[in-house]
KEBA-100736 format. One record per residue (C-alpha): chain; residue number from 1; x, y, z. Coordinates in steps of 0.001 Angstrom, whole numbers. Layout:
BEGIN
rec chain = A&n = NUM&xx = X&yy = Y&zz = Z
...
//
This chain:
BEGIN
rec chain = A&n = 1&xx = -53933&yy = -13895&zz = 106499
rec chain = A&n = 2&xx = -55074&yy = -10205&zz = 107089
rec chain = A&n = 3&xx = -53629&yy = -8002&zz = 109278
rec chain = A&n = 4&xx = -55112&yy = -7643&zz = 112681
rec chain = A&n = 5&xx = -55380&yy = -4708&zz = 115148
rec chain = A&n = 6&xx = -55603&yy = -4890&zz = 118498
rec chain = A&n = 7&xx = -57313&yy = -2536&zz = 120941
rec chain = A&n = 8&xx = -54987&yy = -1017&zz = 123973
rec chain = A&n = 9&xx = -57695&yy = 715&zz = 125722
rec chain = A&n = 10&xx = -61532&yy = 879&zz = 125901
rec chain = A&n = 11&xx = -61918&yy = 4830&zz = 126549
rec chain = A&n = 12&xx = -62992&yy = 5067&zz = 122941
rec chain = A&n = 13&xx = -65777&yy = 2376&zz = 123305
rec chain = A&n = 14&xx = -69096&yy = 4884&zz = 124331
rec chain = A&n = 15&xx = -67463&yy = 8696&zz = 122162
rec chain = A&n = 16&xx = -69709&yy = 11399&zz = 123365
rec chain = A&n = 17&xx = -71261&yy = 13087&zz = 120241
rec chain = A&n = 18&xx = -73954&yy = 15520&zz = 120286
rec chain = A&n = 19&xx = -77136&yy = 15201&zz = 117361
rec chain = A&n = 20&xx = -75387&yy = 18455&zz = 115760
rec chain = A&n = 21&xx = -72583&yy = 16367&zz = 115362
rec chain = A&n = 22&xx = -73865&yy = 13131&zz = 114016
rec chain = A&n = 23&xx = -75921&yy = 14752&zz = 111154
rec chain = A&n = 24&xx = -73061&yy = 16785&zz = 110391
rec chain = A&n = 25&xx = -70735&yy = 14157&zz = 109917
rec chain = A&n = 26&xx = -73713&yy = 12295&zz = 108452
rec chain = A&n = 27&xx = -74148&yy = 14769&zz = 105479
rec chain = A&n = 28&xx = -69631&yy = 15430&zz = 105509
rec chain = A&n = 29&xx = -69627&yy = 11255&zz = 104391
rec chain = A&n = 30&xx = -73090&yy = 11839&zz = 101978
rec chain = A&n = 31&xx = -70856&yy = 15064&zz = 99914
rec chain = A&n = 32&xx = -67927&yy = 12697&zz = 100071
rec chain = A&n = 33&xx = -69448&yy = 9873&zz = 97731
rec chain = A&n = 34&xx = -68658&yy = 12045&zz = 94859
rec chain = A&n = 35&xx = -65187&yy = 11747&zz = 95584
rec chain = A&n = 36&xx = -65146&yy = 7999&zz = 96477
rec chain = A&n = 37&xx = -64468&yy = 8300&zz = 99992
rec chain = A&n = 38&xx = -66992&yy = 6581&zz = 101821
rec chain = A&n = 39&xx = -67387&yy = 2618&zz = 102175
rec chain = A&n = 40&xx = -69692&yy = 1204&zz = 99495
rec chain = A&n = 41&xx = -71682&yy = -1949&zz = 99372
rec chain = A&n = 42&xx = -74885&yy = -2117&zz = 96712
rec chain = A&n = 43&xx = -74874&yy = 1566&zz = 96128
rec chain = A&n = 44&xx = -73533&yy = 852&zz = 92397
rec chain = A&n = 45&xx = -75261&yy = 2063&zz = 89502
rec chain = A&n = 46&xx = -76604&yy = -1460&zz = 88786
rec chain = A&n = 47&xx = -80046&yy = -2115&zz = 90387
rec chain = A&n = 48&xx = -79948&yy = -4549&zz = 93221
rec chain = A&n = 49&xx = -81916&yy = -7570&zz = 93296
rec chain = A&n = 50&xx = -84532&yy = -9336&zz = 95978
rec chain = A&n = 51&xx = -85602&yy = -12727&zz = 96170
rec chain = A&n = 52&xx = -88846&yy = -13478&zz = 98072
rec chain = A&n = 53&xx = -90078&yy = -16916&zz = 98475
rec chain = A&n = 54&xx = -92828&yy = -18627&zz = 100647
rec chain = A&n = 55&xx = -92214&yy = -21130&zz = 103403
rec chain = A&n = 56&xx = -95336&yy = -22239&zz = 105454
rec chain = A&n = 57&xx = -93320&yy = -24113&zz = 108053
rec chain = A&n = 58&xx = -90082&yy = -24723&zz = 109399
rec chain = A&n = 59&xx = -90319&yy = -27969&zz = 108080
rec chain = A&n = 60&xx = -86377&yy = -28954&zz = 107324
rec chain = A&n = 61&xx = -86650&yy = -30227&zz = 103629
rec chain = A&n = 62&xx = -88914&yy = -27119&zz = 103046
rec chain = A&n = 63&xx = -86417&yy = -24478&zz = 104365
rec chain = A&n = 64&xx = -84224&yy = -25735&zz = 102331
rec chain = A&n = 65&xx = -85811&yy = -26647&zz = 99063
rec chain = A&n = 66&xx = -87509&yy = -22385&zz = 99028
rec chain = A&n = 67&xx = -84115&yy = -21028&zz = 100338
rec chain = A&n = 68&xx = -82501&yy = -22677&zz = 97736
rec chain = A&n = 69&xx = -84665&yy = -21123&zz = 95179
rec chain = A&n = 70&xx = -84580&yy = -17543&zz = 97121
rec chain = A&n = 71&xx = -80954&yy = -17497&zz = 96353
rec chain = A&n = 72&xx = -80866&yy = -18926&zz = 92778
rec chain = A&n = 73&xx = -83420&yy = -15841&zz = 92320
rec chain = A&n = 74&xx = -80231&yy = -13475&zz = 93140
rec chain = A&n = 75&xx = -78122&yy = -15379&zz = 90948
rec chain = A&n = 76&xx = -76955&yy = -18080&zz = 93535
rec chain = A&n = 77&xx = -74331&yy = -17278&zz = 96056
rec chain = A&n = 78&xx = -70810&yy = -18622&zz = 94347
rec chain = A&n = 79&xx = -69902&yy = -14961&zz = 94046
rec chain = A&n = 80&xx = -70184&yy = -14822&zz = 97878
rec chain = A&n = 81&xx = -67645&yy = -17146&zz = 98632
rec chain = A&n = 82&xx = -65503&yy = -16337&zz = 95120
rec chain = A&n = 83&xx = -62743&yy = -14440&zz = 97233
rec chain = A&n = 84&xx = -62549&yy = -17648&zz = 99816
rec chain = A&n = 85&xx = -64402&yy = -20401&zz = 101661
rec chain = A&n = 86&xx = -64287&yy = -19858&zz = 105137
rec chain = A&n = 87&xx = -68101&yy = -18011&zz = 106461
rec chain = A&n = 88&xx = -69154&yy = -16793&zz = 108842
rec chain = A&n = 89&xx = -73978&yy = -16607&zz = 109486
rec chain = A&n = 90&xx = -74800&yy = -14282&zz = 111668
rec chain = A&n = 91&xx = -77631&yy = -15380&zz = 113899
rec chain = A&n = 92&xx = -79849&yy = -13371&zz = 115855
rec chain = A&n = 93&xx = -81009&yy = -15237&zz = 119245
rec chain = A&n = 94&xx = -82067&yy = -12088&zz = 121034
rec chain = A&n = 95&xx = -82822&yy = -12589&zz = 124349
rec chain = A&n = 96&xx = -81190&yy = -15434&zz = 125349
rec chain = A&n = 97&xx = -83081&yy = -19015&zz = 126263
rec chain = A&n = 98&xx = -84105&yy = -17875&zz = 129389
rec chain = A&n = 99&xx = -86428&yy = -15344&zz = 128192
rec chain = A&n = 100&xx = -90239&yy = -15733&zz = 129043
rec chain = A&n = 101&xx = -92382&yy = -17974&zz = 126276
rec chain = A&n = 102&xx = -95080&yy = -16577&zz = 124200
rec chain = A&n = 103&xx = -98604&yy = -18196&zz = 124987
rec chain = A&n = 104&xx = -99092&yy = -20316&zz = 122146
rec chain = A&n = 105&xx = -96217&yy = -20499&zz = 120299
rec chain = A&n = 106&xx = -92564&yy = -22245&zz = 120662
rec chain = A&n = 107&xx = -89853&yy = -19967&zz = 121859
rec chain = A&n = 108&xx = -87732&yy = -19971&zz = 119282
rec chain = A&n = 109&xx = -89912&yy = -19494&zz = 116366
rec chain = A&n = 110&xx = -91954&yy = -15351&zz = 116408
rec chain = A&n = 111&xx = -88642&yy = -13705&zz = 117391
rec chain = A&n = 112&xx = -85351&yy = -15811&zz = 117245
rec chain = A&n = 113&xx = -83043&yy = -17053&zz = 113784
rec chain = A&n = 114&xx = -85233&yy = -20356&zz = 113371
rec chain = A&n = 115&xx = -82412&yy = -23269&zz = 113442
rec chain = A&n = 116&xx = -83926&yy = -25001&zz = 110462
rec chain = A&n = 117&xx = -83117&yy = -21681&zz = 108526
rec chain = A&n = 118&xx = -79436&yy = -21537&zz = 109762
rec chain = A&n = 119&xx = -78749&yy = -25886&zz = 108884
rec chain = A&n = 120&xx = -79925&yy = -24909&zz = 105329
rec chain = A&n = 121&xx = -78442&yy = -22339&zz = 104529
rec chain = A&n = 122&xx = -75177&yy = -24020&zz = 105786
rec chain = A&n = 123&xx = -76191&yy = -26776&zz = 103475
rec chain = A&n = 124&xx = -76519&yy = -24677&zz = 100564
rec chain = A&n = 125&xx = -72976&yy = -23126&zz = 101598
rec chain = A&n = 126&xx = -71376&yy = -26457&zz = 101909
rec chain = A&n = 127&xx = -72819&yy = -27131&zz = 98243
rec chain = A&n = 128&xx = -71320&yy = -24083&zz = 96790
rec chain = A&n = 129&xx = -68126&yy = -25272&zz = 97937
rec chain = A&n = 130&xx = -67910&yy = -23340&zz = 101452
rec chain = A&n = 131&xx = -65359&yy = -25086&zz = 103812
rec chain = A&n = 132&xx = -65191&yy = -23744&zz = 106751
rec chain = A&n = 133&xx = -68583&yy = -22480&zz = 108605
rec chain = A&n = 134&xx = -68929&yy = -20441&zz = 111451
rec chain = A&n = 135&xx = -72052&yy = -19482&zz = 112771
rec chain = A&n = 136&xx = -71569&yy = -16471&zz = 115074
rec chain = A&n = 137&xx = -73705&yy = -14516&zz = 117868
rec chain = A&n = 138&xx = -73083&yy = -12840&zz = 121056
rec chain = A&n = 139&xx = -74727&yy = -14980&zz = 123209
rec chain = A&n = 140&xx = -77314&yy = -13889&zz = 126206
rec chain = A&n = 141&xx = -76488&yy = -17436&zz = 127879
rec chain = A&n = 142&xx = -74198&yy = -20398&zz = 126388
rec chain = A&n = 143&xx = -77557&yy = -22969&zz = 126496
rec chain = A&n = 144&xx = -78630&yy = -20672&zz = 123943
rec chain = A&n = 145&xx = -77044&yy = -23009&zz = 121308
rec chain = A&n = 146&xx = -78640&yy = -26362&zz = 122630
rec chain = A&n = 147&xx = -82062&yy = -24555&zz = 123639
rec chain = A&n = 148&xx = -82421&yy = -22853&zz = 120117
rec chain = A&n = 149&xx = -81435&yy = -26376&zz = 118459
rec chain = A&n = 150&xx = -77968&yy = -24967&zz = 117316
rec chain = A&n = 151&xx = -75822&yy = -27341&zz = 118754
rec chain = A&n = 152&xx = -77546&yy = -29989&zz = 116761
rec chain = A&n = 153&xx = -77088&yy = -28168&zz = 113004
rec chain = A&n = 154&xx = -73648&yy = -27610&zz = 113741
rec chain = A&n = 155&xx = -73426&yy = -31449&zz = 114306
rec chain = A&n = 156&xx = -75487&yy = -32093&zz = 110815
rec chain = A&n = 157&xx = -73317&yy = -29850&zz = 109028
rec chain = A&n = 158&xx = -70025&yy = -29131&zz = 110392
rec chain = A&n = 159&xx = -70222&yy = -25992&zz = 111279
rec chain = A&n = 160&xx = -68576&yy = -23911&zz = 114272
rec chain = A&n = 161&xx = -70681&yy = -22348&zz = 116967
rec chain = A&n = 162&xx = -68647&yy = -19038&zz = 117745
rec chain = A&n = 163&xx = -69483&yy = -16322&zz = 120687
rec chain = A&n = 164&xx = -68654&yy = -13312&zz = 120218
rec chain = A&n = 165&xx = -69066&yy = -12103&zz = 123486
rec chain = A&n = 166&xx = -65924&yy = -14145&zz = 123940
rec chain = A&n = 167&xx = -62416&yy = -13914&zz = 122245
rec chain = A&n = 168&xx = -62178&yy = -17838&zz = 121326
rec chain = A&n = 169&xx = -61029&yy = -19403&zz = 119615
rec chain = A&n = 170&xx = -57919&yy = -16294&zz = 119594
rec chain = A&n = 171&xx = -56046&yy = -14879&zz = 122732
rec chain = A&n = 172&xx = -57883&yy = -11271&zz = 122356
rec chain = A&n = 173&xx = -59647&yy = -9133&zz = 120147
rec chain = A&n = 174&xx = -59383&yy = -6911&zz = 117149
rec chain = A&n = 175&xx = -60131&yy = -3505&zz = 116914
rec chain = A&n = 176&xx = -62103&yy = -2890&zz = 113673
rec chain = A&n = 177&xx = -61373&yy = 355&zz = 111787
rec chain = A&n = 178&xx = -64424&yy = 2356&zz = 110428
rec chain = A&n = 179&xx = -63894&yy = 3891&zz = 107103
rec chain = A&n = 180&xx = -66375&yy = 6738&zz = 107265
rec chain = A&n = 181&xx = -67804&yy = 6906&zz = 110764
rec chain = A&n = 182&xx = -70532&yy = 8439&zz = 112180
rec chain = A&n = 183&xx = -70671&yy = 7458&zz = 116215
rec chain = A&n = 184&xx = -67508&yy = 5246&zz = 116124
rec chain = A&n = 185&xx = -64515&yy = 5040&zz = 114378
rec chain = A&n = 186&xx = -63697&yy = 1202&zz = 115348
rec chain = A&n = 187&xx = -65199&yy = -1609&zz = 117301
rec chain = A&n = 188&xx = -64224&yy = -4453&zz = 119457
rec chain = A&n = 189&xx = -64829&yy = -8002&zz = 117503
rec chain = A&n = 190&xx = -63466&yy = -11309&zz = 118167
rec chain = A&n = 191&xx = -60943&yy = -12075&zz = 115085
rec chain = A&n = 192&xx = -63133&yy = -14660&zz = 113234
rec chain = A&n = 193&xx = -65249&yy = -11523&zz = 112034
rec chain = A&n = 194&xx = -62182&yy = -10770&zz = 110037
rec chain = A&n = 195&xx = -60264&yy = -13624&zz = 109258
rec chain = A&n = 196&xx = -63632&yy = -15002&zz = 107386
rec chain = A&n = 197&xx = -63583&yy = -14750&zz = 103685
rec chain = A&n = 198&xx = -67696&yy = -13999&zz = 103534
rec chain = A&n = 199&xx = -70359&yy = -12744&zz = 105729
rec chain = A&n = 200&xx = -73919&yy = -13497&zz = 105941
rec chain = A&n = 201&xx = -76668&yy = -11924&zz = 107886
rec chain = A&n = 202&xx = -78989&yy = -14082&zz = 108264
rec chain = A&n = 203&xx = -81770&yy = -11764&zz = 110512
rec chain = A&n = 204&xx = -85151&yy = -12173&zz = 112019
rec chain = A&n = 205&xx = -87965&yy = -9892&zz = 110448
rec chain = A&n = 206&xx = -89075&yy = -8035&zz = 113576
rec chain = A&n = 207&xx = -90227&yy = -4568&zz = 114326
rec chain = A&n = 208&xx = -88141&yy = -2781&zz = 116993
rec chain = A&n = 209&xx = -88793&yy = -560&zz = 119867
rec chain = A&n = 210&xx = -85724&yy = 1870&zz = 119133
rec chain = A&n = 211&xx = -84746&yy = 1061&zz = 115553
rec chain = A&n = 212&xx = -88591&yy = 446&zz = 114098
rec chain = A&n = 213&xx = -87688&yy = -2323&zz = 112585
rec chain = A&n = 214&xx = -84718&yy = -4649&zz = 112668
rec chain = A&n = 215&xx = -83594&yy = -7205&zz = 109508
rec chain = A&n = 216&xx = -80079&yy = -7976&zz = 108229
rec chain = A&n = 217&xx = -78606&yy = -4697&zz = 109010
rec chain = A&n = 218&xx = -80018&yy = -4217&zz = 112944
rec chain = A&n = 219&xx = -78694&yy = -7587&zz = 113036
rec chain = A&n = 220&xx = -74881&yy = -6409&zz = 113478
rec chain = A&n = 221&xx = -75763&yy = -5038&zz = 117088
rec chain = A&n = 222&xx = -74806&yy = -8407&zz = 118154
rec chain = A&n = 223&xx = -71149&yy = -8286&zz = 116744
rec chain = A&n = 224&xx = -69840&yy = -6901&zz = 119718
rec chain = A&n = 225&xx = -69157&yy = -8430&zz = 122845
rec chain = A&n = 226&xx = -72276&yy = -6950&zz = 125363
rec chain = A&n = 227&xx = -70162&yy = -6132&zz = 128386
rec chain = A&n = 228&xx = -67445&yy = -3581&zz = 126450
rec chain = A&n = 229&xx = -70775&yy = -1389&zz = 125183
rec chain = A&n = 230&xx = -72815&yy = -767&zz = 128221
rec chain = A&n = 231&xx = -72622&yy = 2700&zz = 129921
rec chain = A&n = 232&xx = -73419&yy = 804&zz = 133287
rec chain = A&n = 233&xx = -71935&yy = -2735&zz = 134325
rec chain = A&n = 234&xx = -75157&yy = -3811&zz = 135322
rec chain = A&n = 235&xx = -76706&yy = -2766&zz = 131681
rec chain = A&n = 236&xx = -78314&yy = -5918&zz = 130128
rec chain = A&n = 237&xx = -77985&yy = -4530&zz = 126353
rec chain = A&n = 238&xx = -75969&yy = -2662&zz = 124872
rec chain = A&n = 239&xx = -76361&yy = 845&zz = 125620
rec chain = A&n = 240&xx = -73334&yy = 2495&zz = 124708
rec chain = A&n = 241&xx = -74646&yy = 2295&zz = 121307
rec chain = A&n = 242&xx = -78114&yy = 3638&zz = 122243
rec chain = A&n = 243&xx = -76527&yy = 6215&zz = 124569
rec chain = A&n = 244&xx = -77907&yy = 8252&zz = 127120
rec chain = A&n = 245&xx = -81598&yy = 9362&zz = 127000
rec chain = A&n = 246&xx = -82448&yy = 11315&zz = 124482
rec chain = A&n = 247&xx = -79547&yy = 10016&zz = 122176
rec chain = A&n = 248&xx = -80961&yy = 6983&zz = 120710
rec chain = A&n = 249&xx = -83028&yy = 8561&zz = 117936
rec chain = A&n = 250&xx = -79038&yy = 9637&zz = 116239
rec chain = A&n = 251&xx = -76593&yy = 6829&zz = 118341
rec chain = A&n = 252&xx = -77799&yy = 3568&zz = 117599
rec chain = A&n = 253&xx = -79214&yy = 4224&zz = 113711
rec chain = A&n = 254&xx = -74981&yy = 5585&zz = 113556
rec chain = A&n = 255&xx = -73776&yy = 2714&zz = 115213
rec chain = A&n = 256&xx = -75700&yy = 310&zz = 112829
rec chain = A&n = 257&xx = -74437&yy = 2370&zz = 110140
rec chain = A&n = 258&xx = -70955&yy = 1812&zz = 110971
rec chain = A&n = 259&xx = -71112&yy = -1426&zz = 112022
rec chain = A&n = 260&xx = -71865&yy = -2137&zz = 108780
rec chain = A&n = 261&xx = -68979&yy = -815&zz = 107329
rec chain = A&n = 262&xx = -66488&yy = -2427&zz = 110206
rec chain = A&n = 263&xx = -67917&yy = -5634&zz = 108861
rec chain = A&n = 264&xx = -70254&yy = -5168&zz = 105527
rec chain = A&n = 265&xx = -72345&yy = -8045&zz = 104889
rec chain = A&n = 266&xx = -72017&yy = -10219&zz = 101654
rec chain = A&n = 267&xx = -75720&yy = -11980&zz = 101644
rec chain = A&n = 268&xx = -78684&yy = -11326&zz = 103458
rec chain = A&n = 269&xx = -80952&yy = -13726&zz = 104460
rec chain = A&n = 270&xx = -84270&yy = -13000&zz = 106724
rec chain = A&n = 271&xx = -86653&yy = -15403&zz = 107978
rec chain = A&n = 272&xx = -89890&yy = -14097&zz = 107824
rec chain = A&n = 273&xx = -91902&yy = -17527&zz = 108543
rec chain = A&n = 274&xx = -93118&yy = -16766&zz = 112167
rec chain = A&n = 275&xx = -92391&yy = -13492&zz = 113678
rec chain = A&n = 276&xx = -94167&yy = -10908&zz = 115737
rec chain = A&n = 277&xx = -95537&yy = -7517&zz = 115756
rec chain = A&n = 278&xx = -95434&yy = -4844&zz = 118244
rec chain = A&n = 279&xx = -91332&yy = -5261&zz = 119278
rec chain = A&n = 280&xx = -88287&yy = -7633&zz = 119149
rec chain = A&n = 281&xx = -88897&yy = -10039&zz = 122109
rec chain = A&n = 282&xx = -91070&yy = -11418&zz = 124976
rec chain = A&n = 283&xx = -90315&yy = -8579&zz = 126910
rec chain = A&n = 284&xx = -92412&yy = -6149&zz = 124602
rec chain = A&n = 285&xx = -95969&yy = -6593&zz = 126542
rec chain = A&n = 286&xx = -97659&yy = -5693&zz = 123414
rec chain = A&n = 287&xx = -96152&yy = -8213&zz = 120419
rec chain = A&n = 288&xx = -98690&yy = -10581&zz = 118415
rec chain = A&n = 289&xx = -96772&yy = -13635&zz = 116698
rec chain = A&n = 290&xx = -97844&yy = -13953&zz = 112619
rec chain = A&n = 291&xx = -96942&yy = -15747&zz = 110237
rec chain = A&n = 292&xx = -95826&yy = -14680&zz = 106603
rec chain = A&n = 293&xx = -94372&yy = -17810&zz = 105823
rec chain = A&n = 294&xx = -91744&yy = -15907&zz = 103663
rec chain = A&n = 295&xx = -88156&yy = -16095&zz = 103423
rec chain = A&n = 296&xx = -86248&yy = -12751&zz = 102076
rec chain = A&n = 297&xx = -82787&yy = -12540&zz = 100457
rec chain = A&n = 298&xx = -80421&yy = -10538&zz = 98810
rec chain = A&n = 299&xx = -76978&yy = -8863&zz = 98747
rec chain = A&n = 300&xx = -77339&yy = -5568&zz = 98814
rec chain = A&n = 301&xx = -78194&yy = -5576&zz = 102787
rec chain = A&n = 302&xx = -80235&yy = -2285&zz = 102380
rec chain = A&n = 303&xx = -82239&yy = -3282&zz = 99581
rec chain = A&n = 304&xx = -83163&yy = -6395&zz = 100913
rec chain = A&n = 305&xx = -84311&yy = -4889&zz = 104220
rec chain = A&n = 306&xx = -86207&yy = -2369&zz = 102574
rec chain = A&n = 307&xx = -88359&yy = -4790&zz = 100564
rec chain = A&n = 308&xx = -88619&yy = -6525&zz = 104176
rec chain = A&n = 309&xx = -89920&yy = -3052&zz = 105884
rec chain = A&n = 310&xx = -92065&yy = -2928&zz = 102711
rec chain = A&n = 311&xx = -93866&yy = -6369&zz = 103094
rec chain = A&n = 312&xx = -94314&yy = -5353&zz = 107108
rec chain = A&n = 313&xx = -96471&yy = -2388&zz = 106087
rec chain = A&n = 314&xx = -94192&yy = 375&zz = 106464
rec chain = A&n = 315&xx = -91906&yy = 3179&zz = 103823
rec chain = A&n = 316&xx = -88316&yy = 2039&zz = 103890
rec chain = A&n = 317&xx = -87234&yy = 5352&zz = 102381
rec chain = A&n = 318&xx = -89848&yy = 7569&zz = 105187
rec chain = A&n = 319&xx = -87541&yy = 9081&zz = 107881
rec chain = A&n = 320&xx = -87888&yy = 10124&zz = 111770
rec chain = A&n = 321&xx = -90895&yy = 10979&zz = 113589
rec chain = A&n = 322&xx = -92644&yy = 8843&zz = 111085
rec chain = A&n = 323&xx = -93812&yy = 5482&zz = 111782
rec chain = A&n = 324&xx = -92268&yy = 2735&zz = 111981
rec chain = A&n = 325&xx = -89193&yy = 5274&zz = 113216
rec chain = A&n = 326&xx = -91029&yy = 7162&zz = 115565
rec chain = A&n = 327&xx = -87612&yy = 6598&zz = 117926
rec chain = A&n = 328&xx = -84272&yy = 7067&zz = 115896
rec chain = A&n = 329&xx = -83968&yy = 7868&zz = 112724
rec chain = A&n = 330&xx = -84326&yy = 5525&zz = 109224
rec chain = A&n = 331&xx = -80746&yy = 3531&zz = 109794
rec chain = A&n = 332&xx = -81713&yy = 2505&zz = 106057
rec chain = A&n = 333&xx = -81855&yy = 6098&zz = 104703
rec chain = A&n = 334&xx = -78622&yy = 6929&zz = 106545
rec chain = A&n = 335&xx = -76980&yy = 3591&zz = 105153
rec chain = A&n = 336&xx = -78475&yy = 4374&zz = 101808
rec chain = A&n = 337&xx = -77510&yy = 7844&zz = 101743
rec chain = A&n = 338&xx = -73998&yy = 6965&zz = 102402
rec chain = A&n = 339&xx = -73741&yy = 4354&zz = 99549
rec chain = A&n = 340&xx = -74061&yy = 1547&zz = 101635
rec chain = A&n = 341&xx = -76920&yy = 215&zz = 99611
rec chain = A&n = 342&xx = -80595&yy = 1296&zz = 98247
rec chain = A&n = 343&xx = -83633&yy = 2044&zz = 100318
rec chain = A&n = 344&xx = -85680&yy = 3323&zz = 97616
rec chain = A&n = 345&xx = -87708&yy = 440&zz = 95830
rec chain = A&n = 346&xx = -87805&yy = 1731&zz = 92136
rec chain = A&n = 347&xx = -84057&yy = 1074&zz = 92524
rec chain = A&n = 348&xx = -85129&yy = -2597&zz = 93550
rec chain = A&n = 349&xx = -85634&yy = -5717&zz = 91562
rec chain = A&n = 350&xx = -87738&yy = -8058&zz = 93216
rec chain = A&n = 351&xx = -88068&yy = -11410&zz = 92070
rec chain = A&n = 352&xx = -90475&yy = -14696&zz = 93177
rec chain = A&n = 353&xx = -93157&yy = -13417&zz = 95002
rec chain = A&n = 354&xx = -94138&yy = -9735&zz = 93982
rec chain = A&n = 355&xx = -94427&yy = -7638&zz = 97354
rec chain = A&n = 356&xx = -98094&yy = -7155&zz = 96925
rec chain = A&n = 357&xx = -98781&yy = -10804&zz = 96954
rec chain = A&n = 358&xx = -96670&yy = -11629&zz = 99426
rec chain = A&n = 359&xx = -97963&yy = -8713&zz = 101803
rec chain = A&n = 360&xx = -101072&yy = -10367&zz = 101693
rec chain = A&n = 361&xx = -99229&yy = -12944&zz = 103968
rec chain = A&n = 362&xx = -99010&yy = -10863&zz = 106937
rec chain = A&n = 363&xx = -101390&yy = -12750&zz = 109172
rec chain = A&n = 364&xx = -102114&yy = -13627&zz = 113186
rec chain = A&n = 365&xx = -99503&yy = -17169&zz = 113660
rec chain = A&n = 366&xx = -101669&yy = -20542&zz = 113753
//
């Protein structure tokens, strides 16, 4: 069993840090790669790899049967679960059940982790030997899990429904170090973010209001418990990691970035069936539901949300005030920049569908 750290105080949870000071520690960790300093995931020389494969519906036997082939594209996920079989799928289920519907269209499916996605994959895991399952979020509202049809995959497949707003199943938290930081140097997580042998992402294609977009790495917001990252108790979000005004275009593409080393992701996986355009939930007045039908994966994180920015329209390796990151800076830039990964897509292998053809997707939801 690893070690764990525990946190004594939460005075360190919002550090002040001016925009001088982020892209100065940004380019300190960049100059440090040379001298193998800084976390690395698929920043290797190797290229990485990215599986896209179509998926017209959310049909169960579907999911699974295209999923299946999206990850035999990246050489199937043994390797993932090589150093241990305990996992933990990161869900994202933004917003909470209780968040207004879209005209048209069921709840969970334009901006939510579809639950057909998570059961496969957990299949899939099970097959390749995975014992223990945990699939993780920090939860808007516990009916979440019933609502969003969790509470019935975990049934089907044995897996664990874990919040990590909440220390359970353990007495208290751990205090994550970050190896290179840029905004914070640890983080509050419950324990199972640790004790698991593998992590998956498994994200929601989206465009964001802050970030520009949001796939596997965006995802990691929802690590840490809500209430320990707000600046005000009656916050709703997190916005100790988007900081004051004026701060989020530096805080919360940092904070992404370092989440991601407190707790670097082994696969990606982002459902790209039915999502939306225009922002990340119901409470963007402006977001259209489509319906790409695709399903993205890889294991270089970066990579894989790159091609994912790509097939939405947008340059993963274009920077702030250029759209889509009119807000914050490129989080997959910084991450790439740091070694975290590639942004850039003649680094990229892409296998199944070629990005043009699966671009052509990109169409208004039935």
């Amino acid at each position: 069993m690893r070690k764990i750290r525990t946190y004594k105080s939460i005075s360190w949870l919002a550090p002040k840090i001016s925009r001088r000071e982020f892209l100065s520690s940004a380019a300190a960790c960049a100059a440090s790669l040379a001298l193998g300093r800084c976390s690395s995931g698929g920043g290797s020389a190797s290229r990485s790899v990215v599986s896209i494969t179509r998926a017209e519906s959310y049909t169960p036997a579907l999911v699974r049967q295209q999923l299946q082939t999206a990850l035999e594209g990246i050489g199937g996920i043994s390797d993932v679960i090589k150093h241990g079989r305990r996992v933990a799928v990161k869900v994202n289920l933004t917003g909470g059940s209780g968040s207004s519907l879209l005209s048209d269209s069921p709840q969970n499916e334009p901006y939510i982790t579809h639950s057909s996605v998570a059961g496969a994959l957990c299949e899939l895991l099970r097959d390749a030997g995975a014992t223990e399952i945990f699939i993780v979020e920090a939860l808007y509202d516990e009916q979440s899990w019933s609502n969003f049809g969790y509470t019935e995959i975990a049934a089907q497949t044995g897996a664990r429904l874990i919040d990590l707003n909440r220390t359970d199943p353990y007495p208290d938290y751990l205090a994550q170090q970050v190896n290179a930081p840029l905004v914070y140097d640890r983080f509050t997580f419950n324990r199972i973010l640790e004790e698991v042998d593998a992590f998956i992402s498994l994200a929601k294609m989206k465009c964001h209001t802050s970030c520009g977009i949001t796939h596997s790495l965006k995802n990691l917001v929802g690590l840490v418990p809500q209430r320990l990252y707000t600046l005000n108790e009656t916050d709703l979000y997190r916005t100790a990691l988007h900081g004051a005004p004026g701060e989020e275009m530096y805080r919360l593409p940092g904070a992404i970035v370092d989440l991601s080393q407190a707790r670097p992701i082994d696969l990606s996986v982002i459902d790209a069936i039915v999502t939306v355009e225009g922002g990340e939930g119901p409470w963007n007045t402006a977001i259209t539901p489509i319906q790409p039908g695709l399903l993205i994966a890889g294991k270089d994180p970066v990579a894989t949300d790159a091609v994912a920015t790509t097939l939405m329209g947008f340059n993963p390796e274009i920077d702030y005030p250029n759209s889509p990151f009119v807000h914050a800076y490129n989080h997959l830039a910084l991450a790439g920049s740091l070694g975290l990964g590639t942004n850039r897509l003649d680094r990229i292998d892409v296998v199944g569908e070629s990005i043009a053809g699966a671009a052509l997707s990109f169409r208004p939801a039935a």
